[in-house]
N, C-alpha and C positions, 0 to 999 in steps of 0.2 A: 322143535328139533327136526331136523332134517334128516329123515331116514336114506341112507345108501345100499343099495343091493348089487352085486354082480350080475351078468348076463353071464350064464353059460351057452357054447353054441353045440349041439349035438351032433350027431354020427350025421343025420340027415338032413343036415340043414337049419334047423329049427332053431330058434332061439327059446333059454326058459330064464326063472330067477333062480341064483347062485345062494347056497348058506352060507359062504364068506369069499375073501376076496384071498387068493394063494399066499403065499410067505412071499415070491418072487414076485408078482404085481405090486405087493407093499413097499419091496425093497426099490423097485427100478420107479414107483410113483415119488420115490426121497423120505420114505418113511421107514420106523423100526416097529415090530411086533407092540413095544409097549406105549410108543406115540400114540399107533392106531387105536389101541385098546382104551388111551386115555380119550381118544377123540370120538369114541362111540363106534368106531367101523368094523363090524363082524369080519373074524380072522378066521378061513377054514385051513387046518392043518394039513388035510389029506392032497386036498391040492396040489397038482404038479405043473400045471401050466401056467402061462400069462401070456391073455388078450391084450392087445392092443388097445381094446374100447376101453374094459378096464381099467388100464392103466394113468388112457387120459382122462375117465370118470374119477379117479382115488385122486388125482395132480388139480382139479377145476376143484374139488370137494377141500383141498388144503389149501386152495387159495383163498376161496369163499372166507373156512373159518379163520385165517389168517387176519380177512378185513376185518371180517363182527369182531373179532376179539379185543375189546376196548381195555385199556392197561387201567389198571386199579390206583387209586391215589393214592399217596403215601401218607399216613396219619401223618398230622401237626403234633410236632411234641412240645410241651408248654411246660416253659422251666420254670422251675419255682423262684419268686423273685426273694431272697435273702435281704433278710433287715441288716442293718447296721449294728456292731454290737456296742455298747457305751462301757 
């Protein structure tokens, strides 16, 4: 599993790692709070902003698991074959 972290960028310059990615990077990457949730990607509430890098890091991250996700077959239902009644 492929862990995703945000980059915050600070007052001076610096870049650090983020505890989640804002409500409004989620929303403009084409996702909802409970999508992301389902997909593993730490949601920080307090958040007000949205980075750009972000944004295109959460859009590359939903495209990835869009390809792996391989659709699941559909069980074979095996009908019961009926006699004949005499």
């Amino acid at each position: 599993m492929h862990h995703i972290k945000p980059s915050i960028q600070k007052s001076d310059g610096r870049h650090r790692s983020g505890r989640g990615f804002s409500i409004e990077e989620i929303k403009k990457a084409g996702l909802d709070q409970s999508g992301a949730k389902k997909m593993k990607i730490p949601v920080d509430k307090r958040r007000k902003t949205a980075h750009e890098a972000n944004i295109s890091e959460l859009k590359a991250f939903k495209e990835k698991q869009q390809v792996e996700a391989k659709p699941k077959p559909k069980p074979k239902v095996q009908q019961a074959k009926k006699k004949p009644k005499k």
